[in-house]
N, CA, C and O atoms as a GROMACS GRO file, in nm:
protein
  416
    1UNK      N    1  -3.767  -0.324  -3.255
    1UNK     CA    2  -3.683  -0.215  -3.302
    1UNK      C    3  -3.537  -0.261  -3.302
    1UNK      O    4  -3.490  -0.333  -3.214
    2UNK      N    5  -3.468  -0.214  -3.410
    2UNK     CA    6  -3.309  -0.312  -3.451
    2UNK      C    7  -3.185  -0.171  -3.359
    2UNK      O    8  -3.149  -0.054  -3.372
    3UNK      N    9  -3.164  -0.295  -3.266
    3UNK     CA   10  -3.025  -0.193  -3.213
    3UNK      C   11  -2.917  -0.210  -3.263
    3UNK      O   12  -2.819  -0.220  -3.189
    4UNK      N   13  -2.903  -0.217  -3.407
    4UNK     CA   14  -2.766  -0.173  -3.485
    4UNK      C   15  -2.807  -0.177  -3.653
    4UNK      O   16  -2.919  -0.216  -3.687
    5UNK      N   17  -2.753  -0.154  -3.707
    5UNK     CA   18  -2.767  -0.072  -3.781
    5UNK      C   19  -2.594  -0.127  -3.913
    5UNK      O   20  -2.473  -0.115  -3.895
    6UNK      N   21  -2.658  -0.172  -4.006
    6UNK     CA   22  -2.508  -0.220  -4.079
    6UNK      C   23  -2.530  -0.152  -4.229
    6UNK      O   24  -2.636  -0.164  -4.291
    7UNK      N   25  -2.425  -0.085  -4.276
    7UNK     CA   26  -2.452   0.000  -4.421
    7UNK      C   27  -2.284  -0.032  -4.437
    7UNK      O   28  -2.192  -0.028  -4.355
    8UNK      N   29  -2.288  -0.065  -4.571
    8UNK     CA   30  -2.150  -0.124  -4.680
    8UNK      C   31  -2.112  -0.015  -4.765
    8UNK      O   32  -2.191  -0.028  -4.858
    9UNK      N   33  -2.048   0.073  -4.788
    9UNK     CA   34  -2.019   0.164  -4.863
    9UNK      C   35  -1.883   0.162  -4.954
    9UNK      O   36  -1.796   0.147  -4.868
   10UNK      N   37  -1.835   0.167  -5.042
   10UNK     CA   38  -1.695   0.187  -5.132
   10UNK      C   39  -1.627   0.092  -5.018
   10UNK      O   40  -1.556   0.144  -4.932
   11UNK      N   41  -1.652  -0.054  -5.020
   11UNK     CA   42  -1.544  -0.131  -4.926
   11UNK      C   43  -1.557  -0.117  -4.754
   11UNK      O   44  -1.497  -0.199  -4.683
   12UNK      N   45  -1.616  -0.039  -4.710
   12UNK     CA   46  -1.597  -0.035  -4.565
   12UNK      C   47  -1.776  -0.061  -4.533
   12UNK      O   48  -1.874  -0.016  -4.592
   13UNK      N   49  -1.763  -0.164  -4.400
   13UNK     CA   50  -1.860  -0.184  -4.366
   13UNK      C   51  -1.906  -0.140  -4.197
   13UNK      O   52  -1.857  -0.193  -4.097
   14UNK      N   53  -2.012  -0.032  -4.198
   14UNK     CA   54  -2.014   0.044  -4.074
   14UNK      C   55  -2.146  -0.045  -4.005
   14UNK      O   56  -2.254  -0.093  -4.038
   15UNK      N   57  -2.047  -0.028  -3.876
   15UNK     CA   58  -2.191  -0.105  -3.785
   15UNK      C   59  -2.210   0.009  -3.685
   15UNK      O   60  -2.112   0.057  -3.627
   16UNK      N   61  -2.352   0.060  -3.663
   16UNK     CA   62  -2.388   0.158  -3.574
   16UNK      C   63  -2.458   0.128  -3.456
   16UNK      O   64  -2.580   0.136  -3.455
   17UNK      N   65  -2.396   0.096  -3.360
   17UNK     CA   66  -2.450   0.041  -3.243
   17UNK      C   67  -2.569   0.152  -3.160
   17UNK      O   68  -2.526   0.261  -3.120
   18UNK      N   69  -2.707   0.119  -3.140
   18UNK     CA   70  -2.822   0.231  -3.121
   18UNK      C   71  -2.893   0.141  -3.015
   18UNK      O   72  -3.000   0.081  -3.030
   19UNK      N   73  -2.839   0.142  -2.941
   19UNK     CA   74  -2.914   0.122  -2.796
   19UNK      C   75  -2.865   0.236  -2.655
   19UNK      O   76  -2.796   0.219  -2.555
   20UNK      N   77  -2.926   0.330  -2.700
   20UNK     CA   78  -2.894   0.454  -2.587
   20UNK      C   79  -3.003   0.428  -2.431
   20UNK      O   80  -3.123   0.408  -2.411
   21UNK      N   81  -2.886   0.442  -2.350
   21UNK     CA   82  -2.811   0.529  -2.323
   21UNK      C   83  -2.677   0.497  -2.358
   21UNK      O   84  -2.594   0.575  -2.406
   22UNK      N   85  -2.653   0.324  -2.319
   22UNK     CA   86  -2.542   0.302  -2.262
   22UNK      C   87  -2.480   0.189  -2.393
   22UNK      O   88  -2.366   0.143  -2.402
   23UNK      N   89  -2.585   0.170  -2.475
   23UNK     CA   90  -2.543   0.076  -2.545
   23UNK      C   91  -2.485  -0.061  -2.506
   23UNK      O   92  -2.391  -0.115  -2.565
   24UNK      N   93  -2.546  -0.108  -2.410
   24UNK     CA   94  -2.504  -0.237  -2.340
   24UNK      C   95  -2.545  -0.350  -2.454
   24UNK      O   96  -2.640  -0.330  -2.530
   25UNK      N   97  -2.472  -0.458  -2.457
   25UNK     CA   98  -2.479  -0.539  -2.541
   25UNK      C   99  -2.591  -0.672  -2.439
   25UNK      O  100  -2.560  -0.715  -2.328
   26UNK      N  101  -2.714  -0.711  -2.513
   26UNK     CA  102  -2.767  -0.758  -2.422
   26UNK      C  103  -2.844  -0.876  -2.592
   26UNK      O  104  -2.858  -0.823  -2.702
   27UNK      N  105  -2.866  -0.971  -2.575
   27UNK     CA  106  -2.948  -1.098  -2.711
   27UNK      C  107  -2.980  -1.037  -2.769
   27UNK      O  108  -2.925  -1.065  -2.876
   28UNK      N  109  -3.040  -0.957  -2.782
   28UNK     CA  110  -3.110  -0.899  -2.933
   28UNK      C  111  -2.972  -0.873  -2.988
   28UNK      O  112  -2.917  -0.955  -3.062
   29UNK      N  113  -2.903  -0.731  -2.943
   29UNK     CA  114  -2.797  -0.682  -3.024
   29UNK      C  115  -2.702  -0.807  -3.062
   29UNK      O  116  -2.685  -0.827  -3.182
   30UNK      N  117  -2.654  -0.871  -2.992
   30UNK     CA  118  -2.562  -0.989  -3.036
   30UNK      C  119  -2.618  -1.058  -3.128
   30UNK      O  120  -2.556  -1.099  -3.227
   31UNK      N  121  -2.726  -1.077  -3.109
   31UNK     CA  122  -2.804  -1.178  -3.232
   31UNK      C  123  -2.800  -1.067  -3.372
   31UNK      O  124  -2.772  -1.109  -3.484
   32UNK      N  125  -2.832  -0.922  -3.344
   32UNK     CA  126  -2.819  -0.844  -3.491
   32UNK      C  127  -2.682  -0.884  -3.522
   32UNK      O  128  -2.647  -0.934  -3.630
   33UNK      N  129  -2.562  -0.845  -3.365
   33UNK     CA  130  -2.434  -0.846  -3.447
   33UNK      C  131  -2.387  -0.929  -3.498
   33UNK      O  132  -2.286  -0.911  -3.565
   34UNK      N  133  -2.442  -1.044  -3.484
   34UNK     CA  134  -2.335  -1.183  -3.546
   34UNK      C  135  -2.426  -1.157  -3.689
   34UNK      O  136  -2.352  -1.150  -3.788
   35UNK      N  137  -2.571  -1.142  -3.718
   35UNK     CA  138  -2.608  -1.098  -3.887
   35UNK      C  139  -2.528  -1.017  -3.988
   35UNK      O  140  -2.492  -1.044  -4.102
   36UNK      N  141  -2.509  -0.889  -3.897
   36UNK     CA  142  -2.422  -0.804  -3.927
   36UNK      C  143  -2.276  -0.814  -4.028
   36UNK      O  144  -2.243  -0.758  -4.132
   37UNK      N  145  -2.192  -0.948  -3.910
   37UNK     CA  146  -2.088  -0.985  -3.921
   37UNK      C  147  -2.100  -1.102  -4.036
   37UNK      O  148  -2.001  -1.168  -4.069
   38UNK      N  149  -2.202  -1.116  -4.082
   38UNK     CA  150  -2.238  -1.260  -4.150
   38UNK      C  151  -2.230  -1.184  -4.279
   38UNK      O  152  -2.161  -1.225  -4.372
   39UNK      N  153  -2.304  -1.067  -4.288
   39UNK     CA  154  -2.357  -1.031  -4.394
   39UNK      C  155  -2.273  -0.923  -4.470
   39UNK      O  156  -2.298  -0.866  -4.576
   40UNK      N  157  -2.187  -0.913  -4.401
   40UNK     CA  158  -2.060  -0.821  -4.414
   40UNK      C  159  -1.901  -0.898  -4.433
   40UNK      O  160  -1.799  -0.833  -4.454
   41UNK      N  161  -1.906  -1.063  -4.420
   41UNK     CA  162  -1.823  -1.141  -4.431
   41UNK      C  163  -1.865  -1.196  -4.583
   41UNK      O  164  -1.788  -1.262  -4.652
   42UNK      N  165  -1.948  -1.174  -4.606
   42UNK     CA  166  -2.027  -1.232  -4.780
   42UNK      C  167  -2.016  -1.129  -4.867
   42UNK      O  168  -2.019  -1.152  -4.988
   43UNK      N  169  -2.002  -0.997  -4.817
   43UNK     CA  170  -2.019  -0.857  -4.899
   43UNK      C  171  -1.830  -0.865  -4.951
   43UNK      O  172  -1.746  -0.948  -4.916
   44UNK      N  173  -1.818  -0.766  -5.026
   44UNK     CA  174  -1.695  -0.716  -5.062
   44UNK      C  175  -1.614  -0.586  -4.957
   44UNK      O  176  -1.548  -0.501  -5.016
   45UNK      N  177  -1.622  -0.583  -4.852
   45UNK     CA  178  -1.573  -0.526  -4.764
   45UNK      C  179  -1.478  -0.554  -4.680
   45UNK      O  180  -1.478  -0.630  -4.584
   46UNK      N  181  -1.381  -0.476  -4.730
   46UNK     CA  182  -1.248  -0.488  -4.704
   46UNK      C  183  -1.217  -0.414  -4.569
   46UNK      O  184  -1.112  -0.354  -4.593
   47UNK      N  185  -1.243  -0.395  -4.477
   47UNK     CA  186  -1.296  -0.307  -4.346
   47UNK      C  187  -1.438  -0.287  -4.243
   47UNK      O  188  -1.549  -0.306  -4.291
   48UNK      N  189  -1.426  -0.257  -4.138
   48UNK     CA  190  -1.558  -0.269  -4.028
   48UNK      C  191  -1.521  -0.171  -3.952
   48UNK      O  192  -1.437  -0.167  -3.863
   49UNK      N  193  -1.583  -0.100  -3.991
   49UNK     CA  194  -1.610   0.053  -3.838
   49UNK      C  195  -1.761   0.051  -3.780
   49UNK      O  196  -1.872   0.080  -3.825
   50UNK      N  197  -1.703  -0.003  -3.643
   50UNK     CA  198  -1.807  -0.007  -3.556
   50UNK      C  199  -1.853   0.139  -3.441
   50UNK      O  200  -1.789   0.133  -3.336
   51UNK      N  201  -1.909   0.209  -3.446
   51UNK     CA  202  -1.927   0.328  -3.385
   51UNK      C  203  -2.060   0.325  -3.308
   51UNK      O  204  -2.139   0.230  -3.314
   52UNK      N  205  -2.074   0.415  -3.248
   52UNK     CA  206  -2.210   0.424  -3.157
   52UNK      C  207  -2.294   0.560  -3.236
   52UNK      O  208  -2.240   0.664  -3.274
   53UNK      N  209  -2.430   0.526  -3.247
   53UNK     CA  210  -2.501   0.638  -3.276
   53UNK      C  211  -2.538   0.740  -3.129
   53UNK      O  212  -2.617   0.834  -3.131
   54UNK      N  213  -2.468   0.696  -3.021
   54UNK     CA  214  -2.496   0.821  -2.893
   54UNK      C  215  -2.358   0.835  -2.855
   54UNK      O  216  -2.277   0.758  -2.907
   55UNK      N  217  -2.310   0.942  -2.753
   55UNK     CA  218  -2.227   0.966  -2.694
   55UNK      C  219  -2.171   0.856  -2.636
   55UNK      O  220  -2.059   0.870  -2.685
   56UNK      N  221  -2.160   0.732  -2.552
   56UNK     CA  222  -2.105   0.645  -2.516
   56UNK      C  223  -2.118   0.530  -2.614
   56UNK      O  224  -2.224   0.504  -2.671
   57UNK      N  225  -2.007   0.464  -2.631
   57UNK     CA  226  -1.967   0.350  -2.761
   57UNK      C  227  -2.047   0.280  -2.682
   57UNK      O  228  -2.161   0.321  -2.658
   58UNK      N  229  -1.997   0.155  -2.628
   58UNK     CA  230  -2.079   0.063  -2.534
   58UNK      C  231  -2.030   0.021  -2.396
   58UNK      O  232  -1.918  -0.030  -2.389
   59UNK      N  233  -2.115   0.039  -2.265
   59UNK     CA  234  -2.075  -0.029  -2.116
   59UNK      C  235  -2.077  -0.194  -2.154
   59UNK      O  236  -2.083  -0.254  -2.047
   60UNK      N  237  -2.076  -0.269  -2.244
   60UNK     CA  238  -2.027  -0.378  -2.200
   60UNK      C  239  -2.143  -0.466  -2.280
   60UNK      O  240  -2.186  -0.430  -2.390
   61UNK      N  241  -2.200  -0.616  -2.195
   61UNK     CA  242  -2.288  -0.687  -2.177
   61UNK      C  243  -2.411  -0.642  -2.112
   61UNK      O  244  -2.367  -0.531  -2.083
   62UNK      N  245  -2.506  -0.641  -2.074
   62UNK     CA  246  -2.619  -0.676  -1.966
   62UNK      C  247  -2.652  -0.786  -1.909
   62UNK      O  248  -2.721  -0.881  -1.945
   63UNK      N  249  -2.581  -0.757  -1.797
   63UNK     CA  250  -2.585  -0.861  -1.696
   63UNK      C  251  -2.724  -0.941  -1.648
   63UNK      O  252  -2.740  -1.060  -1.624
   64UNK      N  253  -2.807  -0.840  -1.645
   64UNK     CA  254  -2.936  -0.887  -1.646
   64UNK      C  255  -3.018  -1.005  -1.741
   64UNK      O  256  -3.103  -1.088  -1.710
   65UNK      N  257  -2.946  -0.969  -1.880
   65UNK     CA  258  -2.961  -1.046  -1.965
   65UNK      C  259  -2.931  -1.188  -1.972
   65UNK      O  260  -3.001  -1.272  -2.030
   66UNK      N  261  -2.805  -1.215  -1.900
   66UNK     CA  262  -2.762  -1.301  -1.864
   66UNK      C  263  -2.786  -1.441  -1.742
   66UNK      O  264  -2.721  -1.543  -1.724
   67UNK      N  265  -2.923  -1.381  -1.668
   67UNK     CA  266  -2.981  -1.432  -1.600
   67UNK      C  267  -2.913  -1.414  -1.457
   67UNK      O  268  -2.964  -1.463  -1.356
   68UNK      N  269  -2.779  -1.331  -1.453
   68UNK     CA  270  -2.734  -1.328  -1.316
   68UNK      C  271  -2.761  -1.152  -1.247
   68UNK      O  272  -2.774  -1.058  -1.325
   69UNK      N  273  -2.766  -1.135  -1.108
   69UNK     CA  274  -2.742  -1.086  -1.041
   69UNK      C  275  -2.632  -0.979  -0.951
   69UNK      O  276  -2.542  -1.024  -0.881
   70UNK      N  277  -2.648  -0.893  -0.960
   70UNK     CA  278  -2.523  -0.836  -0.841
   70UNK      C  279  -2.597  -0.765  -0.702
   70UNK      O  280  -2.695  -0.690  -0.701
   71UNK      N  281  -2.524  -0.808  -0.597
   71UNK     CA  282  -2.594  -0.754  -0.501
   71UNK      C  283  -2.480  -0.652  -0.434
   71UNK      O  284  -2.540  -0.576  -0.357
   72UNK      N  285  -2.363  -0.628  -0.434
   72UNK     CA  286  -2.246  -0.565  -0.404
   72UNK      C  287  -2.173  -0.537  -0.552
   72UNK      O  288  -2.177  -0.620  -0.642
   73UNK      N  289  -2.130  -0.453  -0.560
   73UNK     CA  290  -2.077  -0.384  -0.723
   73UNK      C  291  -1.900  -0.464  -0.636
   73UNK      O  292  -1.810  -0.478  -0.719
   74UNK      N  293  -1.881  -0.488  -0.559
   74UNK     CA  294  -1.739  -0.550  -0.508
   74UNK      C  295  -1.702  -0.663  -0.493
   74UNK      O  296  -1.591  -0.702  -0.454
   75UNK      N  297  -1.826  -0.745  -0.534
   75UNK     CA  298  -1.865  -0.863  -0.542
   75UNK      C  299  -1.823  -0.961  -0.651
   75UNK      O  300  -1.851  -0.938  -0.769
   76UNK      N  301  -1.744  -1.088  -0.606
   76UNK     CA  302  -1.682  -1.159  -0.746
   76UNK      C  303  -1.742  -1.315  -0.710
   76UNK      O  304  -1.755  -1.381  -0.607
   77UNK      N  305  -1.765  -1.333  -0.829
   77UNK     CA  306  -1.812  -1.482  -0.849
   77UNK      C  307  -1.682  -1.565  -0.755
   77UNK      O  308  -1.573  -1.509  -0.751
   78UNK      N  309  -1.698  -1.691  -0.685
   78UNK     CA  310  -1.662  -1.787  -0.629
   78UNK      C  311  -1.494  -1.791  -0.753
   78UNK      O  312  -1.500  -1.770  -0.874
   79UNK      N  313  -1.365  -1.822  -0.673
   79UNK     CA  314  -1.293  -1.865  -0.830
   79UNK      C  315  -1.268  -2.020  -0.719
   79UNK      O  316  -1.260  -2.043  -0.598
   80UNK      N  317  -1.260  -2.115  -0.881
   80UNK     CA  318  -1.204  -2.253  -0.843
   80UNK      C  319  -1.054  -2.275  -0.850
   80UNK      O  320  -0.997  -2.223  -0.946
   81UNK      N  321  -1.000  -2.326  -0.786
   81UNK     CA  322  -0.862  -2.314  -0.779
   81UNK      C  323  -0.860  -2.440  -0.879
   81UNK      O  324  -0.948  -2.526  -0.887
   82UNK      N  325  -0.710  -2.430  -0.972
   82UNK     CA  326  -0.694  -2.523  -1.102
   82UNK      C  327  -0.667  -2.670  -1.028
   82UNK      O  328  -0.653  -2.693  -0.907
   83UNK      N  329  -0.666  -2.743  -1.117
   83UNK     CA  330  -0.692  -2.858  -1.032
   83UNK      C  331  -0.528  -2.914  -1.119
   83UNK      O  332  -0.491  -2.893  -1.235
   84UNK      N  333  -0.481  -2.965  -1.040
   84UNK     CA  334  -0.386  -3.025  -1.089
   84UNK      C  335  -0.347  -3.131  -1.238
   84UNK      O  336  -0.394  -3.240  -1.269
   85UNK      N  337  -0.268  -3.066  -1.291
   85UNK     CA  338  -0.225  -3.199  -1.463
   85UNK      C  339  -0.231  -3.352  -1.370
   85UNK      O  340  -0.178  -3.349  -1.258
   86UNK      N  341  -0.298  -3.487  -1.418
   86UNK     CA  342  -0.260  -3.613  -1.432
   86UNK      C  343  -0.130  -3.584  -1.395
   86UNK      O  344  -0.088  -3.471  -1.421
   87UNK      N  345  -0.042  -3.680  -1.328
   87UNK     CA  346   0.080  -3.720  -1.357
   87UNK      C  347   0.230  -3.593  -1.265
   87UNK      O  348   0.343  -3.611  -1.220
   88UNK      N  349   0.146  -3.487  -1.277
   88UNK     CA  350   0.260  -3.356  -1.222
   88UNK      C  351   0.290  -3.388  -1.063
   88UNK      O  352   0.225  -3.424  -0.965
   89UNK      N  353   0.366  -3.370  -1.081
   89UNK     CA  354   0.436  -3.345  -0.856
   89UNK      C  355   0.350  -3.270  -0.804
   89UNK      O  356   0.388  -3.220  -0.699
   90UNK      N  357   0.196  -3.227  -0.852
   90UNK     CA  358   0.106  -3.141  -0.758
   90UNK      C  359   0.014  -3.211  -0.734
   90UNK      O  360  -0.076  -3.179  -0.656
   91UNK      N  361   0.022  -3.352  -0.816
   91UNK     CA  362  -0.174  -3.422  -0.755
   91UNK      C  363  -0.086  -3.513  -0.672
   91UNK      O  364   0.035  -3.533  -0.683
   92UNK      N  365  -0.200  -3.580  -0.558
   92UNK     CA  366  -0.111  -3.645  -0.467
   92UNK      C  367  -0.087  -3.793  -0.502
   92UNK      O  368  -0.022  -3.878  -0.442
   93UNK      N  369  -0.164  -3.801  -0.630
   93UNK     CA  370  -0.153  -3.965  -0.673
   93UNK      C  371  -0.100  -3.979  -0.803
   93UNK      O  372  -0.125  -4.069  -0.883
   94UNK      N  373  -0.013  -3.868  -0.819
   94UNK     CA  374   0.080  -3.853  -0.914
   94UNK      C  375   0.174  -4.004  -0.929
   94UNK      O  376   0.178  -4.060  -0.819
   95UNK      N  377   0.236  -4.068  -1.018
   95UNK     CA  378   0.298  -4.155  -1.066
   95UNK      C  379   0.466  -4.071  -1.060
   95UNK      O  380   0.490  -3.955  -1.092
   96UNK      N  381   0.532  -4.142  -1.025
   96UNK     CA  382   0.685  -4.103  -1.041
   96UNK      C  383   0.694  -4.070  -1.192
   96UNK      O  384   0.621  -4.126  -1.274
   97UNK      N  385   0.789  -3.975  -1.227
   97UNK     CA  386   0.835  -4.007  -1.414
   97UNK      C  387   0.913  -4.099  -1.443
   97UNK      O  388   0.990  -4.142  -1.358
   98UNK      N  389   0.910  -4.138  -1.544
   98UNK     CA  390   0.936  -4.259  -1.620
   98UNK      C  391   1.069  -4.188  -1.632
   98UNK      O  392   1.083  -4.066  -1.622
   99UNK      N  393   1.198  -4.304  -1.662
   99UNK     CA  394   1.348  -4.216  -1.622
   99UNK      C  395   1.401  -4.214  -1.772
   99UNK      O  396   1.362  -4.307  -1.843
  100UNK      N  397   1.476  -4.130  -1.822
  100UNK     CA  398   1.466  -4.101  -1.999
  100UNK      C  399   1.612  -4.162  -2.002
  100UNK      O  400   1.725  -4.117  -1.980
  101UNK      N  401   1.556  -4.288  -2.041
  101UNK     CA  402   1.676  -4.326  -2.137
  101UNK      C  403   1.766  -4.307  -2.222
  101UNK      O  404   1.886  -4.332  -2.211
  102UNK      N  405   1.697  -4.255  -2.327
  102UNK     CA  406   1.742  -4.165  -2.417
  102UNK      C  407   1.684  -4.252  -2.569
  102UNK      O  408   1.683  -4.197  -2.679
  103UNK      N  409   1.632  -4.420  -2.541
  103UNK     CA  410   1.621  -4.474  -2.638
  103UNK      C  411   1.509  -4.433  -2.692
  103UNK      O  412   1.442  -4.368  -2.612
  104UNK      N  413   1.453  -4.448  -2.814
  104UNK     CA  414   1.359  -4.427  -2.929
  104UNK      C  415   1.245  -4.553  -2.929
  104UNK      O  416   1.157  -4.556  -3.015
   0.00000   0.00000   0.00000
């Protein structure tokens, strides 16, 4: 069963997002929407109104879909701290700068 829904009318091309309740965006729908977007980038449509056929537009992704987990809704993935540029005064085996001559 197709959770969206694409109709081209006088220039405007409507995408109707129909996965109730919540309309979570989970592979199937992404896989319709990028068709959608394909088939509406080839059409003569000068516009895209994307709307929901239920009361809520869309909560997002499905996480589930995604193969991950939540076990605390307060809960954040690990972050990696940036790792320092080659060459900057923050890695410790940074190189002095080269002193600007000014020549070419």
């Amino acid at each position: 069963m197709p959770h969206l829904t694409c109709s081209i009318d006088d220039g405007i091309a409507t995408l109707v997002l129909s996965h109730p309740p919540q309309n979570r965006v989970h592979a199937q729908m992404a896989t319709e929407l990028a068709l959608a977007l394909e088939t509406t980038c080839r059409s003569r449509a000068r516009a895209v109104l994307v709307r929901a056929g239920s009361p809520d537009f869309s909560f997002g992704g499905g996480i589930v879909d995604r193969g991950r987990t939540r076990t605390s809704p307060n809960r954040r993935p690990p972050q990696t701290p940036p790792r320092p540029r080659p060459g900057s005064r923050a890695s410790p085996d940074a190189e002095a700068p080269a002193p600007n001559t000014g020549a070419r």
